[in-house]
N, C-alpha and C positions, 0 to 999 in steps of 0.2 A: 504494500500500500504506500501512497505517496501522498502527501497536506498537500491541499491547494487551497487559494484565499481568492475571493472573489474572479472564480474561474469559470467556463464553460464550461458544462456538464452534462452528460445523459444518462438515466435511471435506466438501462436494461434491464427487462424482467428474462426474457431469452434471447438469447441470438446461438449462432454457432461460428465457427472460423477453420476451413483447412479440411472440412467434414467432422469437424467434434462433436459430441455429445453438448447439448444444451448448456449456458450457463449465462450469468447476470451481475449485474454489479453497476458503481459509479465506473464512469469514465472520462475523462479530461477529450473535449474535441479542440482542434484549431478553427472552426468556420461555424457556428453557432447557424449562419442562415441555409448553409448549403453539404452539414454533415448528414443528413440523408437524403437516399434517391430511392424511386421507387419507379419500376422499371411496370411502363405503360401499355405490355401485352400481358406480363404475366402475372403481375402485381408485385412481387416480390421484393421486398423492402430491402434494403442494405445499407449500414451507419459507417460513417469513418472517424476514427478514434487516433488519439493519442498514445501508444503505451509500446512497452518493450516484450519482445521476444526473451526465452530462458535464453542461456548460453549466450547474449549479445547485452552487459549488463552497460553499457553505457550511450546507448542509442534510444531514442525514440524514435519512432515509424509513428506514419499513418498508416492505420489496419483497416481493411475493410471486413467488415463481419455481417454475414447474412444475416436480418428479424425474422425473429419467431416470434419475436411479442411486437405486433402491430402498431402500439400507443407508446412508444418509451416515450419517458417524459425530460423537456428539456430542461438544466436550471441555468439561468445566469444570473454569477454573483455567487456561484458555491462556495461554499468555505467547507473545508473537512475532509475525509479522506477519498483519493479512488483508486482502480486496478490502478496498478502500475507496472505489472509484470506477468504475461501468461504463457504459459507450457505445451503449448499444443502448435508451436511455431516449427 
């Protein structure tokens, strides 16, 4: 996990990344207006995030991560913690 102070943020309740199993969390985006797209034949939502790959402990990427949960919610102005590192990279 990593603090952040009045940051962008998105609540995932699901997504997947790479074919993984389900999973959710805060997450830190760069584009608050244009961190999802939702692709207009199949509906198929996808967020792009902030956060690091295991084994590459000093890099942040932009991840894109297929929604399973349709509604994540946005915050700006977060303060508190989010992912900051996921394993299925």
């Amino acid at each position: 996990m990593r603090k952040v102070h009045n940051a962008q943020v998105i609540l995932i309740g699901a997504a997947g990344f790479r074919g993984s199993a389900p999973f959710g969390g805060a997450f830190e985006v760069a584009e608050a207006d244009t961190c999802i797209a939702v692709d207009s034949e199949t509906g198929a939502g996808t967020v792009t995030v902030l956060c690091r790959c295991v084994g590459d402990s000093s890099q942040v990427e932009e991840l894109v991560f297929e929604l399973e949960d349709r509604i994540p919610q946005l915050v700006i102005g977060f303060a508190g913690d989010v992912v900051d590192c996921i394993s299925v990279c």
